[in-house]
N, C-alpha and C positions, 0 to 999 in steps of 0.2 A: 165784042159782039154782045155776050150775056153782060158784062157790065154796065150798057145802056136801054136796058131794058127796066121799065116801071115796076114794081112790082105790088106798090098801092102804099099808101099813106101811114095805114096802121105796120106795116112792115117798117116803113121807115124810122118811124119810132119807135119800133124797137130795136130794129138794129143801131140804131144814133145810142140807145140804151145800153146794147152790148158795147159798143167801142169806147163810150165812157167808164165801161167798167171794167171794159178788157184793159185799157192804158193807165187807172188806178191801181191793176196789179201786177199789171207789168213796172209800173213806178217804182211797186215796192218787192219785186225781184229778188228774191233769197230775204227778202227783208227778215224774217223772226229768224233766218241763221246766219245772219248777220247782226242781229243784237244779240243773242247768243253768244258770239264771236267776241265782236267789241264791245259790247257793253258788261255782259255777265262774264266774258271770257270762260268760254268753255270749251272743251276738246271735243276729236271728230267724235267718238260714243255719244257724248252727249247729244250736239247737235245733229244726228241721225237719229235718235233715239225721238228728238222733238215733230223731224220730221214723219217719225213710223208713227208714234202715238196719236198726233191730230189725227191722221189718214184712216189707221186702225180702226181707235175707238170711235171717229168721227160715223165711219163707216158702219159699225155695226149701231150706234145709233140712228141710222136713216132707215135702217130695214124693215119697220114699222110704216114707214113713210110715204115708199114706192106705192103700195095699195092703196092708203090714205087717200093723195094725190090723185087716183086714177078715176074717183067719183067726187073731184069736185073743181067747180073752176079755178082754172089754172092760174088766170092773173092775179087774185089777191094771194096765190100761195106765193108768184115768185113776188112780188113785191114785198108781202111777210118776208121772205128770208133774204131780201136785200137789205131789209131793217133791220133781222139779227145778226147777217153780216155788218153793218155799221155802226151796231151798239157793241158788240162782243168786241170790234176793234180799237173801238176810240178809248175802250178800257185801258190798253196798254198805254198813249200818250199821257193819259192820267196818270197812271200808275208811278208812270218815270220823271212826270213833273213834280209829285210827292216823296219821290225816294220811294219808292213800295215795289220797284217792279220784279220781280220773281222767277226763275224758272218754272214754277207751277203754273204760275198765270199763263204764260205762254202756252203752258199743254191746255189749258182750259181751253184758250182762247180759238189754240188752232184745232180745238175737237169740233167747237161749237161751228166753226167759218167752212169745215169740211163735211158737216151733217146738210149742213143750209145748202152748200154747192151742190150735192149729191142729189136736194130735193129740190133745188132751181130747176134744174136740168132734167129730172124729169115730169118738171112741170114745162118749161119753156118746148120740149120737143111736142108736146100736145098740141100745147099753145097754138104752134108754127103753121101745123098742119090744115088747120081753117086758113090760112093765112096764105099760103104758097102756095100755085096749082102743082100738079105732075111734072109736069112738063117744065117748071123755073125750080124745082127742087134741086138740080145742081146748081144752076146758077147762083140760089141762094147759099148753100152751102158754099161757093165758091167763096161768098160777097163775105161772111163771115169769116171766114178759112183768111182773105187778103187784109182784114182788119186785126183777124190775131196777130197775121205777122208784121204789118204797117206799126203797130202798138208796139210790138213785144222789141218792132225797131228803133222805138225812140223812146221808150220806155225806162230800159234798164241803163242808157248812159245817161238822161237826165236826173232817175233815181240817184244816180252814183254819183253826179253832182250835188243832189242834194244833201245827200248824205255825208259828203265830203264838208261842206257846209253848214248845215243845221245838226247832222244824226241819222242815226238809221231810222230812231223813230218817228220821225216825221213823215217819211216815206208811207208808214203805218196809217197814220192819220188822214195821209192824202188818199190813201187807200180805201178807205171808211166812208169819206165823203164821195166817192167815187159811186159807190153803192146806196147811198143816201138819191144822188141824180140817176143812175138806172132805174130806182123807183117811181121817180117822177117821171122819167120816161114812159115807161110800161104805161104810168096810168094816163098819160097822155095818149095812149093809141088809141081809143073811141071805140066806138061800134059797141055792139052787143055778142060779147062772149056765146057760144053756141052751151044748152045746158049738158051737161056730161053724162053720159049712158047709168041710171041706174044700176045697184049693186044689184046683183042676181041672188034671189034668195031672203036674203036676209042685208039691217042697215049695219051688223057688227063686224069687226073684223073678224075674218077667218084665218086659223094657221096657215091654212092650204095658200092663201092669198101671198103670204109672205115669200115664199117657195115659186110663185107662179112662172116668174120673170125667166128664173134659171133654169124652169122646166120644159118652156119655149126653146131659152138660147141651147142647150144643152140636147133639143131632141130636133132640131134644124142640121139637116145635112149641111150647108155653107156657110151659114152664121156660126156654130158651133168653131170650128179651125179657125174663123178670125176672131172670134170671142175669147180664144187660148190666145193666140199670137197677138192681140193687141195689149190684155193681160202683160203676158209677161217679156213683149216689147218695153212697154210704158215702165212698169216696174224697175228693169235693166238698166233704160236710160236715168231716171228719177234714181236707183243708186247709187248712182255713180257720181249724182254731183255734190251732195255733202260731202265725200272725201277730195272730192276736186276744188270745192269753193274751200277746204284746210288746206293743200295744196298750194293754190293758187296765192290767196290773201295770208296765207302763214310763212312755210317755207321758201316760196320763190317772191314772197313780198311783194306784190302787187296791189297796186291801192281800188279801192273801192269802183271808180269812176274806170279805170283799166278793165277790171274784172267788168265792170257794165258790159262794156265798148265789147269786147270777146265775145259777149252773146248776143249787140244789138248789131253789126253789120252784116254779119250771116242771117238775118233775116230776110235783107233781100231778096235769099233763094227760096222764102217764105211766098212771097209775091210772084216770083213764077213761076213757083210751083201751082198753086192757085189759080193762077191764070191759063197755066197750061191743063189741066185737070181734063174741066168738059172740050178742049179739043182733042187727046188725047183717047176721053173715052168714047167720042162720035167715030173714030177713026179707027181705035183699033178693038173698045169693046169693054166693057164692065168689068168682067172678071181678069182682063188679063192687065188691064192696067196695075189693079190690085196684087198678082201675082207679080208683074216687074217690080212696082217701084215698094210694094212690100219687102221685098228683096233685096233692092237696093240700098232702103233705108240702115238697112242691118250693120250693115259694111262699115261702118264708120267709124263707133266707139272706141275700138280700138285704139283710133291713133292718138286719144289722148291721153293715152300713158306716156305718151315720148313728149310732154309737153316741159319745155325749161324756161331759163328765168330770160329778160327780158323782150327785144322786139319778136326776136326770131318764134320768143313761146307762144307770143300774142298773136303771131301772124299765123301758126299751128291753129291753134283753138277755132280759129276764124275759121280758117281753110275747112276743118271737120265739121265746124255748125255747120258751115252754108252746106257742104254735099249732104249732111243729114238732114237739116231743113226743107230743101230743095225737094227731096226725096218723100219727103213725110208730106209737104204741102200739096205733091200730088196724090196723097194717097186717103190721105183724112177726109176730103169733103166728096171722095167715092166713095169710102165706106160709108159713111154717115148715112149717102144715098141711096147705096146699095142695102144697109141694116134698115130704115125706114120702110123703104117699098117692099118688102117683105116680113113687116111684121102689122100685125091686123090692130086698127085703131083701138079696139075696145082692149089692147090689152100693152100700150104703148109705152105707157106712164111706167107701171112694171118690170119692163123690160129694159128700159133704159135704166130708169133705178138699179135693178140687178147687175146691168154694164156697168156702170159708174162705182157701186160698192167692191165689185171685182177687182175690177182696176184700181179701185184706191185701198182695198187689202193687197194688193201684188206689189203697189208700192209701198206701202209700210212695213209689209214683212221682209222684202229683198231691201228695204231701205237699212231698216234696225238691223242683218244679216251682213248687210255691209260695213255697217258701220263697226260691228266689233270688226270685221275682217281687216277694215283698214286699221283699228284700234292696235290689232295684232302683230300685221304684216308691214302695213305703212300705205297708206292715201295709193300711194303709184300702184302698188300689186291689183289692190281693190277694184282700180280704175281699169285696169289691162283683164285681170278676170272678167269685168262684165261685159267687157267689146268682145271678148275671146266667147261669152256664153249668147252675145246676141248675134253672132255670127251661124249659129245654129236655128234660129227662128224662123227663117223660112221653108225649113219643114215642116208648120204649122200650118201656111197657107193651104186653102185646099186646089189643086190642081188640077182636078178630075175636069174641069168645066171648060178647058182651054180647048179653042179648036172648035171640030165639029161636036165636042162632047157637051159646047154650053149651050145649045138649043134643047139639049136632053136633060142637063142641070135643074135650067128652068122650069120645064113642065113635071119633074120631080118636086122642085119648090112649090108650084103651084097645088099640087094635088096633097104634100104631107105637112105643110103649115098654115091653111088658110090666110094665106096671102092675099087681102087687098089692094089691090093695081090700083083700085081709082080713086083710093083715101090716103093722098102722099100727105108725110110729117116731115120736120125738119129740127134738127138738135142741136144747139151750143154748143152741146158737151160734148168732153173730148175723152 
């Protein structure tokens, strides 16, 4: 029903933008710990260590950023950081056609590719919001929510081919170019960008500006509990696969294009998740979709500790994606909707930026956390602790709103965060 619905020109190019970039890194799929792996051959510390540091320092270099962004247009920022995303990467294929390539370079490379994501993203949710009325705001989110996962489906087994094939780092390179064509995208969408609200006060940054984002999500009655639980959701899961991908590719020996195929067939529960979303929430409601399949998504991790070596392991992994996927793809593009419609335009940019830094400090710190644990205990303990701690997560959801209590939710939202109903946004990021 939402899926044939127009939603205008300049949307379509951008989303043609996104899916070209979402399937360039979906391509390259673990790709930096996977050259890590096979190329530099390194252990699980390491290769967690690669993954906390980009995310970490990535992260606290964007905080500057979020404010930057919020006064000024949006399109040449995300195109700018599609170009540092494609220069920063094509470093590495160079790098390794000269013999030069480094574990350093890779922390550079992935500091620099997680600063850019962080300031995409809160440039593209501004972006959207000229762009998508109220009312196709989940539709949209949908359309992008079924592109992640359509991508992330064909994605990581053709990466694994190729990589079987050429290297891991080429996967890298197709990657680079991926964001090279999202650029040209974006700047194909036309029109005339709306100009962005004036800084208040003054044209410098202010301290206070940096802080803004977290002072929103942090003093919001309903955003705040999914602002933790999506935290340290995301983090839980994002640890647990550096000691999985040693696992998997080291001990139980599985080659590259296997390990793909284990991530890309459970995405189909990507796709109906996504597709089930807005009827779900016509039906039974905003908040409670959010409280079930927050919920449900939890449930999962676990079972990939019992994973072993051949079909039987492969057909496990599957099994846990798709009910986690499944799960997650109803619940990501109501959030998105749900954090948008109540957070006020002039202060959007911010706010997301401050989501985005969160989240990718929650996965850095529980990533590098992990990785000694696995260092210590061994990849399986590692993996069964964090199903075991994301089984507790949905005591973060907030609950209060189920029932007859979410008409009283709302007009609490409305009255303590100047919430704008009639200026919907929409956000890539995840």
């Amino acid at each position: 029903m939402g899926a044939r619905r127009s939603l205008g020109r300049s949307f379509g190019w951008l989303w043609a933008a996104y899916g070209v970039s979402a399937l360039g890194t979906w391509l390259a799929f673990d790709a930096f710990a996977l050259v890590a792996i096979l190329v530099l051959h390194t252990g699980p510390a390491q290769v967690s260590a690669l993954s906390a540091a980009g995310l970490a320092v990535g992260a606290v270099v964007a905080v500057p950023l979020g404010p930057w962004v919020e006064f000024r247009r949006k399109r040449p920022v995300m195109i700018g950081m599609d170009l540092v995303r494609f220069a920063a990467l094509m470093t590495i294929p160079v790098a390794f056609a000269l013999g030069r390539l480094t574990f350093g370079q890779l922390l550079v490379v992935s500091v620099l590719v997680a600063a850019a994501d962080i300031t995409f993203t809160a440039a593209s949710g501004a972006c959207l919001k000229a762009l998508v009325p109220r009312e196709d705001l989940l539709v949209a989110n949908g359309r992008f929510e079924a592109t992640t996962w359509s991508t992330t489906m064909v994605g990581p087994p053709l990466g694994g081919a190729v990589v079987a094939v050429f290297g891991p780092v080429t996967t890298i390179a197709a990657n680079a170019v991926s964001f090279l064509l999202s650029a040209g995208g974006i700047r194909a969408m036309g029109g005339t960008e709306p100009r962005p609200s004036p800084r208040p006060d003054s044209a410098k940054l202010r301290a206070g500006d940096l802080l803004h984002g977290w002072r929103f999500l942090l003093t919001h009655a309903t955003l705040r509990p999914l602002f933790f639980n999506n935290a340290l959701v995301n983090g839980l899961i994002m640890a647990a696969q550096p000691p999985l991908a040693v696992l998997m590719l080291g001990r139980l020996h599985f080659t590259p294009w296997q390990y793909g195929l284990a991530f890309a067939l459970p995405c189909l529960g990507g796709l109906i998740g996504s597709r089930l979303s807005r009827r779900l929430v016509t039906r039974f409601g905003q908040r409670r979709v959010l409280l079930v399949a927050g919920t449900l998504r939890a449930c999962w991790g676990l079972g990939l500790a019992f994973v072993g070596p051949g079909a039987a392991g492969l057909v496990l992994v599957m099994a846990v994606e798709f009910g986690l996927i499944t799960c997650a793809a109803v619940f990501t593009p109501v959030l998105a909707t749900y954090r948008l419609e109540r957070t006020p335009a002039d202060r959007l940019a911010r706010t997301l930026s401050a989501w985005s830094i969160t989240v990718k400090l929650s996965i850095a710190a529980l990533t590098a956390l992990w990785g000694l644990l696995a260092a210590a205990t061994g990849p399986r303990v590692a993996i069964a602790t964090a199903g075991l701690l994301l089984l507790a997560t949905p005591l973060l959801l907030p609950r209060r709103a189920l029932g007859a209590g979410e008409a009283v939710g709302d007009e609490e939202d409305n009255g303590n965060d100047g919430d704008d109903r009639t200026d919907p946004a929409l956000t890539t990021g995840r």
